[in-house]
N, C-alpha and C positions, 0 to 999 in steps of 0.2 A: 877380353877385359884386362885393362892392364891395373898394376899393384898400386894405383892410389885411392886415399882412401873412399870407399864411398859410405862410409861409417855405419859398416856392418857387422862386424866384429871388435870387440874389446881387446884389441893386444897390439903391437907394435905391427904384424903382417899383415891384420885382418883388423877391421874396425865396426862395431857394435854401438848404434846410435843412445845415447843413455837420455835421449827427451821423451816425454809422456806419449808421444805417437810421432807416426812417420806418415806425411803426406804425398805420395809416390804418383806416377803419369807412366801408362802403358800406349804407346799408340799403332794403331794394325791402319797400313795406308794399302795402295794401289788397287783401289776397286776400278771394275771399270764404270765409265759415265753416269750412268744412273744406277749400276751395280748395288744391290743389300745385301747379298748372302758372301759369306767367306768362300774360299776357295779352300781346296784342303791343308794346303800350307799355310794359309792364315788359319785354321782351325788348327792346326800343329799348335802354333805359336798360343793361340790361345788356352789349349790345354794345359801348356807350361804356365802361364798364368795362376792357371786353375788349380794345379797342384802345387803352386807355392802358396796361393790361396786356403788351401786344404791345410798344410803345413802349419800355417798359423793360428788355422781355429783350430789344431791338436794342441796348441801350448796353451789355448783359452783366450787368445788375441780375438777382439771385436773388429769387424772390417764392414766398412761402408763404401761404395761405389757411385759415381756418377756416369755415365756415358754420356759423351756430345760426341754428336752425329755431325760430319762437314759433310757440302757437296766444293764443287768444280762448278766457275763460273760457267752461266752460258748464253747464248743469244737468242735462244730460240723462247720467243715471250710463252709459249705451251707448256712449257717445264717452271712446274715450281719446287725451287732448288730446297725450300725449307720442309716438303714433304720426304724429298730425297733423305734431305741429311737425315730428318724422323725417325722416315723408315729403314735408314743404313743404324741409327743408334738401337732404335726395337729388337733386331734380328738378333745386332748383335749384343744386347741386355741377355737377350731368351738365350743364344747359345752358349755365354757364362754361364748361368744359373743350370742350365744342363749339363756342365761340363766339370760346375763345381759341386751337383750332387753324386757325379759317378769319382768325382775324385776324393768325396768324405766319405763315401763308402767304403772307396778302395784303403785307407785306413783306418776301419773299422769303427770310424766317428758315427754314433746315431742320426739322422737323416734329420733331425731339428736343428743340427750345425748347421749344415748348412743354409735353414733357411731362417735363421740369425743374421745370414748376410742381407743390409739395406743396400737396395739398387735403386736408384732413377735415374731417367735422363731427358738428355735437354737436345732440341734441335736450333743448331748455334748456321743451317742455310752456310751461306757461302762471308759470315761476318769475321770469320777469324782464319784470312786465308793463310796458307805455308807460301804460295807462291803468286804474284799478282795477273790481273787479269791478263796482261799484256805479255805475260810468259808464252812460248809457245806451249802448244797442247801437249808432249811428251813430258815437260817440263810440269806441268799443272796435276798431272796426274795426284803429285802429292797431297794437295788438296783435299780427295773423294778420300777420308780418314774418319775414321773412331779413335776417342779419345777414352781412359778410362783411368780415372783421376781415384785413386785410393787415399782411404783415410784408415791408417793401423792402428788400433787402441794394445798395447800391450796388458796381459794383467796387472794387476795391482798388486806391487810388492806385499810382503805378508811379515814384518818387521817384528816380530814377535821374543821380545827378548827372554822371556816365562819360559817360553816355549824351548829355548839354545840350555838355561839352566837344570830344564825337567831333563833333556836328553843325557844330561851331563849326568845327573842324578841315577837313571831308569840303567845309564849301562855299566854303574859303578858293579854290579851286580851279574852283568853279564859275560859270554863268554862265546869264541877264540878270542884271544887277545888281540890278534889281527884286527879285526872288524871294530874291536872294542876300542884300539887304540887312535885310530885313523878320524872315527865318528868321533871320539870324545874332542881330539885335536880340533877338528874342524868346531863342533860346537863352543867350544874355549873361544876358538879365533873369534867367531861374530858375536859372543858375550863381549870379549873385549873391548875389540876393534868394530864400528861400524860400520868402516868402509872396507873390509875383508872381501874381495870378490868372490862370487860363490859360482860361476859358469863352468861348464865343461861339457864336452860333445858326444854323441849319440852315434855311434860308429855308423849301424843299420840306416838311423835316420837318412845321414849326409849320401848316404847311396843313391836311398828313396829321390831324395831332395834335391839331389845337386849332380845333374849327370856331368859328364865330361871332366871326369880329374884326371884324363889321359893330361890336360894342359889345363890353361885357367880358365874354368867354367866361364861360357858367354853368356850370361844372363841380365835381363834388364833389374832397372832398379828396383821393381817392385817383386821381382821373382827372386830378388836376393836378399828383399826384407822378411818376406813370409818364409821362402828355407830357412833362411840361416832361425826364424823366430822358430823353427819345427825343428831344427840341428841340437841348437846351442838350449841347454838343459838348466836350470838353475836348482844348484842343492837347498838354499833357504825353503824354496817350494815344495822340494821335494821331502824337507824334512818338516814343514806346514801340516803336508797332506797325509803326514801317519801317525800327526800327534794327536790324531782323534779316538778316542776309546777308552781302556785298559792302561798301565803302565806295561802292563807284559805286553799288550797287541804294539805298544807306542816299541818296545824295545825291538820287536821281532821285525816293525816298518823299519827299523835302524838300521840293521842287519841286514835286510835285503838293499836296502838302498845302500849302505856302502857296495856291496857287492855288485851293482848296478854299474856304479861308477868302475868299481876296478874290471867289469868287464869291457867297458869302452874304451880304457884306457889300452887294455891288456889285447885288444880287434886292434885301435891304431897300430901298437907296436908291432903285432904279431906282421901286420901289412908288412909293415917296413923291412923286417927283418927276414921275409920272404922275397926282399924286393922289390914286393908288387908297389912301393907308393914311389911309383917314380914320375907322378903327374904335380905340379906345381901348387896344384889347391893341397892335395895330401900330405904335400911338405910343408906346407904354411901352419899346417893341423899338427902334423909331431911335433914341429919347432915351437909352437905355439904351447903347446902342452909341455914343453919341456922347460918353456920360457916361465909358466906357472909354479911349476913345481919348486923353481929355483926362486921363488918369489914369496917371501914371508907377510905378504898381502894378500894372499891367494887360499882358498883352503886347498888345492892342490898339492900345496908343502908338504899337507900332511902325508899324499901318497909318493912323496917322492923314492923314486926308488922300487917299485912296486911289480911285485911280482908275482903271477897269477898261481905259479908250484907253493909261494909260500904264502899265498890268500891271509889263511889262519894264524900265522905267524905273530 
């Protein structure tokens, strides 16, 4: 994958799409002629699919699927090419939906995630060829393809400005300073300012999510909207989700949740300064995080400098 943007990330390296959904196209080809089941390497590929798929419904993202089934023209009047493409898009509807309940289990998502995901599909025969009939047949193979056209709804921001004053209020009271000064900053910032960006990344996540930061992750466009939507963490949300209750329950979500953040930050660095992030995606991640901190639009400001011996500081 090379470093243009494909508007995945919000920062100068990486780019984070900021529209209300992202409409993605996954395509699994080379079946053979009348072929419907996957081969195991297209069941690989599909799996990645599926746990970027997983990915997304962990951060609460709505996902709807279409599958169109293509076949390869052919001559023979006995073959009806739109049963083919049919039953090439059925298999492989069934083997998503298989592949995306063992992959919401695998992080611990309840088993109605996944069946929140809308599937259908269409058999689109030999009407939307990749290669014309007059290709030769090595050539046409392209043709006998699944198509699986995504729609990402992302949550719904939670713009809650009551919500940034209470926090500001609940930790006047509390205590290390550390925790106390970091939260308050950041709640200040998006009182203030309402275009303060509030992202920052999931160290464990981007493991799960994103293999190969030996080099720059090869992933398709739809496998790098649903990671990065299961990586990349938003604190507004996060500080949304613990202002339910108590003022003391609201203060103690504060506390953990800064501590959240400074442990992500404090796994990136530690990588680096072990060496271990000598893969392209991982440097794109420190630089990016460092590009933050430096950035008084960011509530990252607030941790600039952050250091996990002096948490409580």
């Amino acid at each position: 994958m090379k470093r243009t943007c494909l508007s995945l990330l919000s920062s100068l390296v990486l780019c984070l799409p900021l529209v209300a959904q992202a409409q993605l196209t996954t395509v699994i080809s080379d079946y053979p002629q009348y072929g419907t089941q996957l081969n195991p390497a297209q069941l690989a590929d599909l799996r990645r699919v599926a746990q970027a798929a997983a990915g997304a419904l962990l951060v609460g993202s709505t996902l709807s699927v279409i599958v169109y089934g293509h076949a390869d023209f052919d001559r023979n009047p006995g073959v009806d090419v739109v049963k083919v493409s049919r039953d090439r898009a059925a298999q492989a509807k069934a083997d998503l939906q298989r592949l995306v309940r063992e992959e919401v289990a695998r992080v611990l998502l309840p088993p109605d995630r996944a069946d929140s995901v809308q599937y259908s599909e269409i058999a689109m025969g030999t009407s939307r060829p990749v290669v014309p009939e007059s290709a030769p047949m090595d050539q046409r193979v392209a043709n006998r393809r699944v198509e699986f056209a995504w729609t990402v709804v992302p949550p719904a921001p939670q713009p809650a400005t009551s919500v940034y004053q209470r926090c500001v209020n609940v930790l006047a009271s509390a205590s290390p300073p550390g925790p106390v000064r970091r939260m308050t900053c950041a709640c200040n910032k998006f009182l203030q300012q309402s275009f303060v960006a509030d992202t920052y990344y999931d160290f464990r996540a981007s493991r799960y999510l994103i293999p190969g930061s030996a080099g720059w992750p090869s992933l398709s466009p739809l496998e790098w909207q649903a990671a990065i939507s299961g990586f990349v963490k938003h604190l507004k949300g996060d500080i949304n989700s613990v202002a339910n209750g108590s003022d003391a329950d609201f203060q103690r979500g504060l506390l953990l949740t800064d501590d959240n953040v400074g442990r992500n930050i404090n796994d990136f660095y530690s990588q680096q300064n072990a060496g271990a992030a000598t893969g392209l995606f991982d440097q794109a991640i420190i630089a990016d995080i460092q590009s933050r901190m430096a950035s008084p639009n960011h509530f990252l400001s607030c941790y600039a400098g952050y250091s996990r011996a002096n948490h409580d500081r």
